[in-house]
N, C-alpha and C positions, 0 to 999 in steps of 0.2 A: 454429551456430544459437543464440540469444538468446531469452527466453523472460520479458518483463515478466510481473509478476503485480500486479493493484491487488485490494485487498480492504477492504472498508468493509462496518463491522457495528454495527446499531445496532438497541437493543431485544432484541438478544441474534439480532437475523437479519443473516447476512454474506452480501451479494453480492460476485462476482467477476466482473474482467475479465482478457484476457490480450489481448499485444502482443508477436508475434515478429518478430524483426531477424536477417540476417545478419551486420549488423556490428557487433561488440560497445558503439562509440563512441555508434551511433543507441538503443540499446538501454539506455545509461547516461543519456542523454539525455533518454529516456523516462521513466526512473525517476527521477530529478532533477525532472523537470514533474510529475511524481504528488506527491513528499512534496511539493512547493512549493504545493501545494492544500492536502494532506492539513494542512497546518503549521497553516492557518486555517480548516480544514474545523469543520461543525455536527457531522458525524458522528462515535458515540461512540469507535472504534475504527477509525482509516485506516492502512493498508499499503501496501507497496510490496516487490516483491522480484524480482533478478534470477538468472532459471536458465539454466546450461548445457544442452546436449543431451544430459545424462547424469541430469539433474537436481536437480545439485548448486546450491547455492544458493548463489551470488556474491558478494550484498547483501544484505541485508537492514532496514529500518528503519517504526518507527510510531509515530503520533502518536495519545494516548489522552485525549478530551475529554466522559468521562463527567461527567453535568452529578453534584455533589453530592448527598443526600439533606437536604432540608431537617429540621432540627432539628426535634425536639415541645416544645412550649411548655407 
């Protein structure tokens, strides 16, 4: 058992999804299609990560598109 994790946080609030596979290949797959959002995503902090049935974690990777603080003039 396969155990996708998407997590996307933004304003300092993270929602989660998950996405369980039998087979390790659909489950890579999956998490492949997450960063490939996450890569162009608005969201300030996108994840992705893949666990075993033990849950140890496989994968892991994120994409951090916090916007800048504008300068004071």
């Amino acid at each position: 058992m396969y155990t996708v994790v998407e997590l996307q946080t933004t304003n300092g609030v993270t929602t989660a999804q998950h996405f369980n596979f039998a087979d390790e290949n659909q489950s890579y797959q999956k998490y492949h299609e997450i960063l490939m959002y996450a890569a162009v995503s608005t969201v300030d902090i996108h994840s992705a990560s893949v666990l075993n049935e033990y849950g140890n974690i496989l994968k892991n990777e994120f994409y951090i598109h916090e916007q800048e603080p504008e300068p004071n003039n």
